[in-house]
DOGU-958856 format. One line per field, with one value per residue: residue in three letters; residue number from 1; x, y, z of N, C-alpha, C, O in turn; chain. Coordinates in steps of 0.001 Angstrom, whole numbers. Each point is the difference from the previous one (the first is absolute). Layout:
# DOGU-958856
rest <- ALA:... .
nr <- NUM:... .
n_u <- X:... .
n_v <- Y:... .
n_w <- Z:... .
ca_u <- X:... .
ca_v <- Y:... .
ca_w <- Z:... .
c_u <- X:... .
c_v <- Y:... .
c_w <- Z:... .
o_u <- X:... .
o_v <- Y:... .
o_w <- Z:... .
kette <- A:... .
//
This chain:
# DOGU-958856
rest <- UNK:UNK:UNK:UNK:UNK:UNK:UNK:UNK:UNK:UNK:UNK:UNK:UNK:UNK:UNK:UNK:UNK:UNK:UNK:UNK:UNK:UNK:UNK:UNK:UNK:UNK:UNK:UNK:UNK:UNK:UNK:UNK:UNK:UNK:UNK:UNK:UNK:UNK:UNK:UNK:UNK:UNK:UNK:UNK:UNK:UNK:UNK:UNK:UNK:UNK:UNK:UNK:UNK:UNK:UNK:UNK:UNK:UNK:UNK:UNK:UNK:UNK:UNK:UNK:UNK:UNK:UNK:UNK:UNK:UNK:UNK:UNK:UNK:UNK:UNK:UNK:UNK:UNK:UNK:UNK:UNK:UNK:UNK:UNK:UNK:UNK:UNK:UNK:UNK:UNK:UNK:UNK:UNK:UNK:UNK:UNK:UNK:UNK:UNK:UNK:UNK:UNK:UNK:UNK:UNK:UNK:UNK:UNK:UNK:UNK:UNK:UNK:UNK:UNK:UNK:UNK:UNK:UNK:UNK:UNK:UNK:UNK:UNK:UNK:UNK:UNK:UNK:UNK:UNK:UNK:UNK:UNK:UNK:UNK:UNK:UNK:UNK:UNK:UNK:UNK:UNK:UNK:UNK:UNK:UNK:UNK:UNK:UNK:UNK:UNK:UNK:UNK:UNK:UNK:UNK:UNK:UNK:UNK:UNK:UNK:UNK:UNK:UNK:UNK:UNK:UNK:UNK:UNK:UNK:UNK:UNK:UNK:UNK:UNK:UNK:UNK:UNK:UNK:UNK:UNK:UNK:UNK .
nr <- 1:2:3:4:5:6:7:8:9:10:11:12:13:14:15:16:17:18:19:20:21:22:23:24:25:26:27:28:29:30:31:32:33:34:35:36:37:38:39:40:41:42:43:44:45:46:47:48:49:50:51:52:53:54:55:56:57:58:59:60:61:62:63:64:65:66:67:68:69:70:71:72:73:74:75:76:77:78:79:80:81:82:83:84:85:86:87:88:89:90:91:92:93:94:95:96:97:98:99:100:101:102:103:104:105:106:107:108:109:110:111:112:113:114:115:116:117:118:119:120:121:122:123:124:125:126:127:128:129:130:131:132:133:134:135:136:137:138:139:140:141:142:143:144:145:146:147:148:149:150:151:152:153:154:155:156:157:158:159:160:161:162:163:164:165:166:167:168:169:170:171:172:173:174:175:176:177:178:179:180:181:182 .
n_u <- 14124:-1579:2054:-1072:-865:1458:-938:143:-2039:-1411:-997:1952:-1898:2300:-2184:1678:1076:-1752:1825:1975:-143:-891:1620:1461:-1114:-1552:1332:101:-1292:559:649:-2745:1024:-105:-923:2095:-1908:1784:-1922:-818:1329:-354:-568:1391:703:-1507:738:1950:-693:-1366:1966:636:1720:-81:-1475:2319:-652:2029:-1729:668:203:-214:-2227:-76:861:861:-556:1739:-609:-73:1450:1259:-1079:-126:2016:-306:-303:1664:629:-1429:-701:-1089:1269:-1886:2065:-1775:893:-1265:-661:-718:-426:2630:1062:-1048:2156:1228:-874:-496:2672:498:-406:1029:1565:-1711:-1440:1785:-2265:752:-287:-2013:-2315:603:-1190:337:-499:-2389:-382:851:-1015:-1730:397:1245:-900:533:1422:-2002:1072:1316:-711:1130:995:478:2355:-1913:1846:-434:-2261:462:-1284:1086:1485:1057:-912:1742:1659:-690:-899:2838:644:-364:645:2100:-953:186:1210:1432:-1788:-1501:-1035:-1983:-2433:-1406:-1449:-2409:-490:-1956:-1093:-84:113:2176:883:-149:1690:1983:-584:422:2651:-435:-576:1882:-226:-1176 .
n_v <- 10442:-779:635:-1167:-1212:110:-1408:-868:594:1335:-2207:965:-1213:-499:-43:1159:-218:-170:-823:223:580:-1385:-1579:618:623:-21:-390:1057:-305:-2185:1172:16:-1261:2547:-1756:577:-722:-896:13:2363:254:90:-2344:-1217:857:-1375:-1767:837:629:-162:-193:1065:-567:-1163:-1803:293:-209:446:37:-1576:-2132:2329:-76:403:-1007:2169:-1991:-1101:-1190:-2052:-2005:827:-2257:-1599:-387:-1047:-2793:-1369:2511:568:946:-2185:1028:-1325:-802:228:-2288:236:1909:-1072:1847:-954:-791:-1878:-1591:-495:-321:-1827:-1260:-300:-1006:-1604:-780:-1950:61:-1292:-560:-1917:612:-685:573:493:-1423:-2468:-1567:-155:-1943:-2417:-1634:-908:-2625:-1277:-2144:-735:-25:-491:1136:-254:-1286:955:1881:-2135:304:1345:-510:2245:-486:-2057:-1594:775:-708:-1394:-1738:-733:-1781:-1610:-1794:-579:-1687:-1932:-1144:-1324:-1310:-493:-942:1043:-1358:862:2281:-1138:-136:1950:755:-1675:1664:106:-2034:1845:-265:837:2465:987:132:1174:1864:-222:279:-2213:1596:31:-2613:915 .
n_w <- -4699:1456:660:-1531:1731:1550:-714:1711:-333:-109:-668:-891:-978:-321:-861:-1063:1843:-1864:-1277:-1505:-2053:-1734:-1178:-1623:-1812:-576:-1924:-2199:-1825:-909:-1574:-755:-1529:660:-297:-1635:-1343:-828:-1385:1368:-1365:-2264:-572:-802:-1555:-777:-976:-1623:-2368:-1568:-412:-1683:-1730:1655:-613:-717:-1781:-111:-1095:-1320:-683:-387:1248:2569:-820:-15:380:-1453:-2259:413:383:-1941:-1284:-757:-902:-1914:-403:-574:447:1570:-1842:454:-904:-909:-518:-1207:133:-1620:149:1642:-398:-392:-1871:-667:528:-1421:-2004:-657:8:-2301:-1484:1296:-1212:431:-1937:289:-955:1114:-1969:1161:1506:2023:1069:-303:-774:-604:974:-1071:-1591:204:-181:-2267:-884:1736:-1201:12:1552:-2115:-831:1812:-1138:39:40:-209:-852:315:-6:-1401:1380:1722:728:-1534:1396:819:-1222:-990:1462:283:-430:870:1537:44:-129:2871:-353:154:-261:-1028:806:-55:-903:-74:1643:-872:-2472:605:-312:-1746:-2342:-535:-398:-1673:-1958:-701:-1644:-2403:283:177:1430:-1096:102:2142 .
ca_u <- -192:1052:428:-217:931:689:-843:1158:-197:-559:996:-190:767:-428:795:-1042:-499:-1299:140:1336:-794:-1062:465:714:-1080:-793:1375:777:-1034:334:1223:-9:83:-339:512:-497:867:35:948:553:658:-968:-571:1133:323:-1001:-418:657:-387:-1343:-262:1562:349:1331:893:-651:-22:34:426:793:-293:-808:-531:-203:1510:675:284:1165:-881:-1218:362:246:-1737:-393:1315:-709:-1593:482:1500:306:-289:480:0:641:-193:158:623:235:1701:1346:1327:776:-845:-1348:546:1109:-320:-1166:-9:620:-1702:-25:-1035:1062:399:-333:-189:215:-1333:-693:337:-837:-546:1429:1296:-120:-206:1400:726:-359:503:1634:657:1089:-631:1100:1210:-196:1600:1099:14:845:-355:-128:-241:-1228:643:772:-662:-473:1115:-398:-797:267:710:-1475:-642:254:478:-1456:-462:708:-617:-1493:-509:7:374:357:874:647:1001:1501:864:1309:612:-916:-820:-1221:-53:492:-591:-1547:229:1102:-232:-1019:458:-101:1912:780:513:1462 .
ca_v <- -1436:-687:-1256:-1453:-888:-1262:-1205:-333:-1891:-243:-401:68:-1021:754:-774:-259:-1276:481:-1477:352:1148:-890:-629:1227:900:-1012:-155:1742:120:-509:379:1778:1038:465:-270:581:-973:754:-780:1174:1228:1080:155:38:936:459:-365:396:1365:-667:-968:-103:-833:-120:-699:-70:-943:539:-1027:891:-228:-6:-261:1542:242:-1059:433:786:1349:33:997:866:457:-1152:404:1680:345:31:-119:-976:-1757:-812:-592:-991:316:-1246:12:-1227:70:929:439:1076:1297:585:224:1442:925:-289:917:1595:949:-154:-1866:-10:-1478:51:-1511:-858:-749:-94:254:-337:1226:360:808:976:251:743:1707:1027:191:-195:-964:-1010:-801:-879:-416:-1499:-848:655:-844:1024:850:-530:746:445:81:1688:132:355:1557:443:25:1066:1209:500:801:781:475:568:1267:890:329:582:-1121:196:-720:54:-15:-1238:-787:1225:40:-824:-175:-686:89:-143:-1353:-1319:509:-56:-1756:-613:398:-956:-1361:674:-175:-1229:277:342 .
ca_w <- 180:850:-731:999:836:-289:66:327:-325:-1222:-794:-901:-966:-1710:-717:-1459:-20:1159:1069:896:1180:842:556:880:1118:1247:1310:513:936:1139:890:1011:-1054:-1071:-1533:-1304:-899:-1155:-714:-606:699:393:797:961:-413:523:1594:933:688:1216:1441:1123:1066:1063:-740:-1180:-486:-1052:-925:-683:-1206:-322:-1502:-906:430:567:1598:478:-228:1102:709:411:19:1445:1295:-257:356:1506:-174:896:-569:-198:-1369:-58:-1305:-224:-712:-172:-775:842:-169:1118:-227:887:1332:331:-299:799:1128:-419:-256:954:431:1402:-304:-1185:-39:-1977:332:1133:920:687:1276:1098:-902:-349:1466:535:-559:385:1434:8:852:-766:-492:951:-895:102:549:-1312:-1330:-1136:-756:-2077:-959:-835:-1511:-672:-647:1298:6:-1113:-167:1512:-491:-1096:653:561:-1251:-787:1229:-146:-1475:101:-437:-1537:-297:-1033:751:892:-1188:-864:1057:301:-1249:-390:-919:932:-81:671:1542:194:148:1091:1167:414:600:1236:604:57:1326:165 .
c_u <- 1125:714:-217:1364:869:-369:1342:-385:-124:1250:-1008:435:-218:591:-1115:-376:-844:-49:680:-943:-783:450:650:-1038:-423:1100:-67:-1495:10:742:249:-189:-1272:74:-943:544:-852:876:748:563:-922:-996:1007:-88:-1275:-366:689:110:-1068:254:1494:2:1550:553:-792:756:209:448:1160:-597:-1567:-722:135:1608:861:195:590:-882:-684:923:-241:-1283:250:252:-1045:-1021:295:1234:582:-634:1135:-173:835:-27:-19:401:82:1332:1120:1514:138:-552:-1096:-541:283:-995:-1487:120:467:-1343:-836:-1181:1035:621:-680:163:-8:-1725:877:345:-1327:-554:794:1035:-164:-282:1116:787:-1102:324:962:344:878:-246:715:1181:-58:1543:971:-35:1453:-606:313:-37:-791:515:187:-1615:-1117:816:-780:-1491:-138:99:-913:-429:-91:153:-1700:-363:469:-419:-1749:-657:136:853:1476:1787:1051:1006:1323:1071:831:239:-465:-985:-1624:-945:-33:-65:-1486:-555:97:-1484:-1768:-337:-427:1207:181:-47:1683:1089 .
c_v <- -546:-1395:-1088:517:-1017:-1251:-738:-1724:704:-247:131:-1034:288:-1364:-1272:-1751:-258:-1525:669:1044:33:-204:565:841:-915:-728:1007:359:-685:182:1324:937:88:310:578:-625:1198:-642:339:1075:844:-345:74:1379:1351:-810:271:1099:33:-728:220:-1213:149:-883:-832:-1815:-62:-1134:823:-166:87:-117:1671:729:-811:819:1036:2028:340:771:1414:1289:-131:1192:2174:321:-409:-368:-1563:-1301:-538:-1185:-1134:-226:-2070:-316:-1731:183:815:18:1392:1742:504:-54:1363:1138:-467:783:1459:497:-138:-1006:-35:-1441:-884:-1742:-294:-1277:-1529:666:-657:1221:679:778:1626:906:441:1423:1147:802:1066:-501:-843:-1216:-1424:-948:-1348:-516:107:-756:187:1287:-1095:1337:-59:-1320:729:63:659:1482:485:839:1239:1689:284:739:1742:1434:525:725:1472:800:130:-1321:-54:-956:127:963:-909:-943:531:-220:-1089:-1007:-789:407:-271:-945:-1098:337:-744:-1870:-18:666:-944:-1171:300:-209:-788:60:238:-849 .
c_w <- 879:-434:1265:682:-654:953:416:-95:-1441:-1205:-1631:-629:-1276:-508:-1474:414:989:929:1176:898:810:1270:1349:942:417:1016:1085:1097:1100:648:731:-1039:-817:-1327:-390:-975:-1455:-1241:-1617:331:104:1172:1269:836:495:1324:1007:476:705:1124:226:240:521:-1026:-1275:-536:-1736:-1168:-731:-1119:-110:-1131:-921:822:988:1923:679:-170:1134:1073:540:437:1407:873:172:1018:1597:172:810:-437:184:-1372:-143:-1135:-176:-1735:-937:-1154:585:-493:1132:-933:363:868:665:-490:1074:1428:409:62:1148:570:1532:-174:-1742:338:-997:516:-639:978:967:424:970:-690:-146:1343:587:-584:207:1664:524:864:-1573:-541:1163:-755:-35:303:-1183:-1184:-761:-816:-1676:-399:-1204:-1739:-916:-1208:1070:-377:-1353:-27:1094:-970:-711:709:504:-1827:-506:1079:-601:-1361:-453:-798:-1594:-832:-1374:616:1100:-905:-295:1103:367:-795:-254:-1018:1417:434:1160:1364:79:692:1741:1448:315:543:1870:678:715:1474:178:229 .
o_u <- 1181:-717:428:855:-390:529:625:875:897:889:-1165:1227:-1094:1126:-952:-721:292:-827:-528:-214:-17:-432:-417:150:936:-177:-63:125:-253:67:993:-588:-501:519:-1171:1229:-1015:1197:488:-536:-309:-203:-397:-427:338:-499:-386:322:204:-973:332:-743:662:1115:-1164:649:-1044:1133:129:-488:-600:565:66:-293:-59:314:-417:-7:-246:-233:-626:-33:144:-803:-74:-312:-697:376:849:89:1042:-788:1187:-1105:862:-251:762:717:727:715:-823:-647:-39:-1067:-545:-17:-241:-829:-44:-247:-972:-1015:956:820:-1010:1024:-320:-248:1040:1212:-856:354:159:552:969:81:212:593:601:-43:-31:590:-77:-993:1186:-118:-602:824:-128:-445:321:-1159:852:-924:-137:1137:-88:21:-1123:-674:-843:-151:-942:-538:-151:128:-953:-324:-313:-561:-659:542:-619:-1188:-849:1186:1146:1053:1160:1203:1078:1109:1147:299:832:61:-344:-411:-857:-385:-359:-726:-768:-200:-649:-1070:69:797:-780:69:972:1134 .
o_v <- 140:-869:179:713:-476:444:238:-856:-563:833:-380:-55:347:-464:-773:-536:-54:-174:182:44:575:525:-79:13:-466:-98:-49:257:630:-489:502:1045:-948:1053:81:-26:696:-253:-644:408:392:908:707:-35:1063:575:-178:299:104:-215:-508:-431:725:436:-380:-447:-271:-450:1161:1083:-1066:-28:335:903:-1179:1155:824:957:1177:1175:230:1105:893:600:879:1058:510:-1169:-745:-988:648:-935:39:275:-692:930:-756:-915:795:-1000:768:873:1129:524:630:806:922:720:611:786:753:73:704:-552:354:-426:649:-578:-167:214:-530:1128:1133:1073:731:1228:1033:999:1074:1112:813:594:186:-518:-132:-801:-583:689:-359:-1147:1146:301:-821:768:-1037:-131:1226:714:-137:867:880:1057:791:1100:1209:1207:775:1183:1055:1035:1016:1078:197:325:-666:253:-411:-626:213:-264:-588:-440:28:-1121:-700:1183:-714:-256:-672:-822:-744:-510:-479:-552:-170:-595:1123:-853:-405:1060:-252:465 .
o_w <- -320:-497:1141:-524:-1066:1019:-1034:132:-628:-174:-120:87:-444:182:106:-840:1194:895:1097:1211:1088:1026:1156:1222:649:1215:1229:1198:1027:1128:526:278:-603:-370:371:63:24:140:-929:1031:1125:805:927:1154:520:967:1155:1150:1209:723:1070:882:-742:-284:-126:945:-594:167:387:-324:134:-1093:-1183:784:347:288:814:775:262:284:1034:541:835:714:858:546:878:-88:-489:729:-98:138:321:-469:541:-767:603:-407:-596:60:498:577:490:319:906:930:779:557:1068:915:-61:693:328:733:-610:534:-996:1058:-638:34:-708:-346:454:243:202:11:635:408:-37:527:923:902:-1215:511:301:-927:902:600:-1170:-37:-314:-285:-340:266:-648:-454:78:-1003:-485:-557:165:-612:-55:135:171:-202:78:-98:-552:-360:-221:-242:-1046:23:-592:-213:179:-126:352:24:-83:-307:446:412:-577:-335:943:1132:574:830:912:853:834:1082:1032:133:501:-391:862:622:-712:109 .
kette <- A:A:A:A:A:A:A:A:A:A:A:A:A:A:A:A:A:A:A:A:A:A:A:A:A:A:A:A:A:A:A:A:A:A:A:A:A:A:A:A:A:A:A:A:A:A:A:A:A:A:A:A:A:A:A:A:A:A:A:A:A:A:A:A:A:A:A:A:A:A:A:A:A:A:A:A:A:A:A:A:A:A:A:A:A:A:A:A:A:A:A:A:A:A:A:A:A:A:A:A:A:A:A:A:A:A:A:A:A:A:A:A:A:A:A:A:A:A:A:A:A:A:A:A:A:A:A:A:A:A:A:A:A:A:A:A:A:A:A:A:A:A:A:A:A:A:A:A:A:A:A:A:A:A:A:A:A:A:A:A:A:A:A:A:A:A:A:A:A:A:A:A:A:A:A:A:A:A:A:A:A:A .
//
């Protein structure tokens, strides 16, 4: 059996919200791209081995896992995908592991068409007019440091708690809160 070709318009969108997705492919279609939208990994996952696409579109928080999993599928079925990992709870940990496993870029949603255009591009985001630097809060950092501590521990809650002397409980509290702006 011969494996498809890779399709260099064809964009894969994965993502459990059938509006956002909606939404996004028909942008992405206007914009030259062949879309494949899928709003499960498994089907993800099979449409990509069937059709190769050149770049993929990846939610992190899924209904049946989580994105970052998707990766390294991804990267199997065409080493040269371009993977954009999208995100409505971004923290620097799954940041950092999104692009270790080899996404080419990782968005905090909201994002536009454009947005996802540019980073599939790797063009830049156009810079805006300098800002002080603010440092992070210490209720922004806290919530930085959970994050990285439960990565680090594969997601296991109850280990996370142990690691940073807490009652699980209250991890659970602190991690059901959504994060703080910075």
């Amino acid at each position: 059996m011969n494996k498809p070709s890779v399709n260099h318009g064809r964009l894969l969108l994965l993502d459990d919200d059938d509006v956002f997705l909606g939404t996004l492919g028909r942008a992405m279609s206007k914009r030259g791209f062949e879309v494949l939208a899928a709003t499960d990994i498994s089907d993800a996952l099979e449409q990509a081995a069937e059709m190769v696409p050149a770049m993929a579109v990846v939610d992190m928080k899924l209904e049946d896992g989580s994105g970052l999993d998707v990766i390294p599928r991804l990267i199997e079925i065409n080493p040269q995908m371009k993977i954009i990992v999208l995100t409505g709870y971004s923290s620097i940990a799954t940041a950092v592991t999104a692009i270790k496993w080899g996404a080419a870029d990782y968005l905090s949603k909201p994002v536009t068409a454009s947005d996802v255009v540019r980073a599939l591009s790797g063009e830049q985001k156009p810079e805006a007019a300098p800002q002080d630097f603010t440092p992070m809060s210490v209720e922004r950092m806290e919530w930085e440091h959970i994050q990285k501590v439960l990565k680090e521990n594969d997601g296991n809650i109850s280990a996370t708690a142990r690691s940073l002397g807490m009652y699980r409980r209250t991890l659970q509290r602190k991690m059901a809160k959504k994060p703080v702006a910075k």
